[in-house]
N, C-alpha and C positions, 0 to 999 in steps of 0.2 A: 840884456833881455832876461827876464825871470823864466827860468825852468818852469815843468809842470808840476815838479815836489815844491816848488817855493808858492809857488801862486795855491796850490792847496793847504800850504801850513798859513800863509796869509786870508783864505777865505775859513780855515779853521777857525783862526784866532779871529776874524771877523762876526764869525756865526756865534762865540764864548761870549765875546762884546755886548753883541746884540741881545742875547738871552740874561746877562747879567743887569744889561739897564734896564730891560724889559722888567724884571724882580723888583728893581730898585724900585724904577717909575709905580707899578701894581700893590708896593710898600705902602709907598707914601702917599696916594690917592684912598687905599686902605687906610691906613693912621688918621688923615684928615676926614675919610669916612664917620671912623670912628669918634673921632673927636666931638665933629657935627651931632652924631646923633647924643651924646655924653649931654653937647649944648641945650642940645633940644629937649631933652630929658629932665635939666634943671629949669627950662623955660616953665613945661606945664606944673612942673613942681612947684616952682613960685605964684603960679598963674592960678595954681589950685590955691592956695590961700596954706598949703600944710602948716601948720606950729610946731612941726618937729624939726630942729636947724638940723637934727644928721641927713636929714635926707637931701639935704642940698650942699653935703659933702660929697666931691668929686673927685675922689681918690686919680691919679698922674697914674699915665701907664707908658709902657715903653712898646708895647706890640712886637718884639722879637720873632724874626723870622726863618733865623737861622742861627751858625754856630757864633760867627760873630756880631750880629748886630744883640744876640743874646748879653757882649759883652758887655756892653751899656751899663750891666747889671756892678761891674765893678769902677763905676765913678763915683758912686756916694754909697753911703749905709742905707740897708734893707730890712725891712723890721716885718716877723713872720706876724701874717694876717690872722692864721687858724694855728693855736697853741696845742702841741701833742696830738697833732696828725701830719707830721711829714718827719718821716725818719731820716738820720744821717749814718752814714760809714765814713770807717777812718782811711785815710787817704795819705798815699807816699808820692809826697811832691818829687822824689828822684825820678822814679818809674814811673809816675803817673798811674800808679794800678789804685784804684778804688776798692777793700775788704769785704764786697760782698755781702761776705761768710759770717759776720761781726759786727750788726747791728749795735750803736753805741746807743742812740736813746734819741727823743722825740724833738723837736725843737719849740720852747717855751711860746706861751701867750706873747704877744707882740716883744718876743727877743731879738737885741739888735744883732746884725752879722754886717761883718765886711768883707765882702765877696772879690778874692784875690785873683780867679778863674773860672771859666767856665768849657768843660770838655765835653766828648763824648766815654765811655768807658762801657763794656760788654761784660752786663753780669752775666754767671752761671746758669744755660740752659733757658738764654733768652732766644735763640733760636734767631739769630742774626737781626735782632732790632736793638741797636743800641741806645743805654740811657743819657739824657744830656744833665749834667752834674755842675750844680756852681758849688766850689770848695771855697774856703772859708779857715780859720786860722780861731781856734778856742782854746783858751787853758793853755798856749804854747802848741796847741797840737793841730795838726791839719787835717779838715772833715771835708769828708762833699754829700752834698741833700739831691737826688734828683729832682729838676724841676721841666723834664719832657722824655720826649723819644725821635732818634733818628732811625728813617730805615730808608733804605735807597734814594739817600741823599735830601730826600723830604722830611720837614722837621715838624714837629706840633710841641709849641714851648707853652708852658703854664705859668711861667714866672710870675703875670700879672695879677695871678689869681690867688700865689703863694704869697707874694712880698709885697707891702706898699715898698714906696721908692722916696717919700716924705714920712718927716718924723709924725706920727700918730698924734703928740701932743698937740702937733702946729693944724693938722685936719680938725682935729675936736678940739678945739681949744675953748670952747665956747662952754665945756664940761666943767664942773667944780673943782675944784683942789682933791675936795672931798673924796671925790670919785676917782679920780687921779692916783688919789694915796691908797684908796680900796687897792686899785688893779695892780699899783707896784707892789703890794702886800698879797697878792695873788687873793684875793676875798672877795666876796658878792655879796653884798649888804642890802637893806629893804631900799627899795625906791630907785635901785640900777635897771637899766632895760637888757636887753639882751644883747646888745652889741656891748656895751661896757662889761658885762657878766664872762664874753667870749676874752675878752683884751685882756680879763683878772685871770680865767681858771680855762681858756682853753675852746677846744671841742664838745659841744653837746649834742645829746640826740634828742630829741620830745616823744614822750609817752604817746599813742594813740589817743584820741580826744575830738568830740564833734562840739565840744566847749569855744564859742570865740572870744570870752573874757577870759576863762583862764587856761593854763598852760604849764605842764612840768615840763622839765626837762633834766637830764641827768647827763652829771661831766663828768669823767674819767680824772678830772685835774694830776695828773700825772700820780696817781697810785694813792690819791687821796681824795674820793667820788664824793660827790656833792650830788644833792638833787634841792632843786630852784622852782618852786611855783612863782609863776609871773601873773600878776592880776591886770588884765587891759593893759599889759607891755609891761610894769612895773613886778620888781621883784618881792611878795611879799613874805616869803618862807623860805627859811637857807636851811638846810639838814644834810646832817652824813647821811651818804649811801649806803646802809648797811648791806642793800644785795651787790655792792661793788660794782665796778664799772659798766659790765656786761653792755660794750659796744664791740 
């Protein structure tokens, strides 16, 4: 006959069970959630009649809910969505300790990475919310980018909004060569739109404007500013920035 300590570490471990699949099952009813509405969203796109094929690219997401299903993230290569806005720190695979202190630099326009891990790690005077960090392996050296935040065991992960999870070339494929050789050459040339503009040089922010045909906008391009007049989406003006980045 089970004692009273055995029948409570069995209805413990009964009650972790229960809360665990409970996640799982609230996951994947989420995910397919999401999916559905993804479908629905290319339905009226098609249904609209639009002429622009990007808009009925459907970028794959992974919906990571916590520390492991975050892992996902090191099955394949991850190619950053928004070039020179998500910073990395250099990272000691022995100790697992994350540098903080020593910001190394931004991660490029749709640069690939191969994501070896994914942890938590407590920068300085986070005040007990820890960041969640997938590391990565460049030059020989090993980096980690935060890509959320855990605090009391609750996670809010952004991965999907940092990294496609498919190579860019295979979503736009439908893009020129032309265009292609622009953005590997990191350059925004007349007749790119602005997604192709972000994939060459990065992060932009747009000028204030009550204009619906045209449009600046000014990129930081990693320490080399650009400013892009876009005429009805298409770029017809590429100039240095001479006031600099000023994002």
């Amino acid at each position: 006959m089970n004692s009273p300590e055995t029948k409570k570490k069995i209805q413990l471990l009964l009650g972790v069970a229960i809360v665990v699949t409970a996640a799982r099952t609230g996951y994947i009813f989420y995910q397919r959630h999401e999916d559905y509405l993804a479908a629905e969203k290319q339905k009226r796109v098609q249904n609209a009649g639009y002429s622009d094929p990007d808009l009925y690219v459907n970028p794959k997401k992974l919906y990571p809910y916590d520390l492991q299903s975050a892992k996902q993230l090191t099955r394949q290569p991850v190619w950053v969505r928004e070039g020179y806005h998500y910073a990395y720190y250099p990272y000691d695979p022995a100790s697992k300790r994350v540098d903080f202190k020593h910001e190394t630099g931004l991660l490029g326009p749709i640069e690939e990475l191969h994501i070896t891990d994914v942890i938590t790690a407590m920068p300085p005077g986070a005040d007990q919310q820890k960041q969640v960090m997938a590391v990565f392996e460049k030059d020989g050296k090993h980096y980690a980018v935060p890509i959320g935040v855990e605090a009391g065991d609750e996670y809010k992960i952004y991965s999907d909004y940092i990294f496609f999870v498919e190579n860019p070339r295979d979503l736009y494929q439908h893009w020129s060569a032309d265009v292609w050789q622009a953005i590997a050459q990191h350059q925004v040339k007349p007749g790119m739109n602005e997604l192709q503009a972000s994939f060459a040089v990065g992060m932009g922010a747009p000028d204030p404007s009550g204009d619906d045909e045209e449009k600046t906008v000014r990129y930081p391009n990693g320490g080399k500013p650009l400013v892009v007049v876009f005429h009805n989406g298409k770029a017809s003006q590429v100039t240095a920035d001479a006031q600099g980045p000023g994002l």
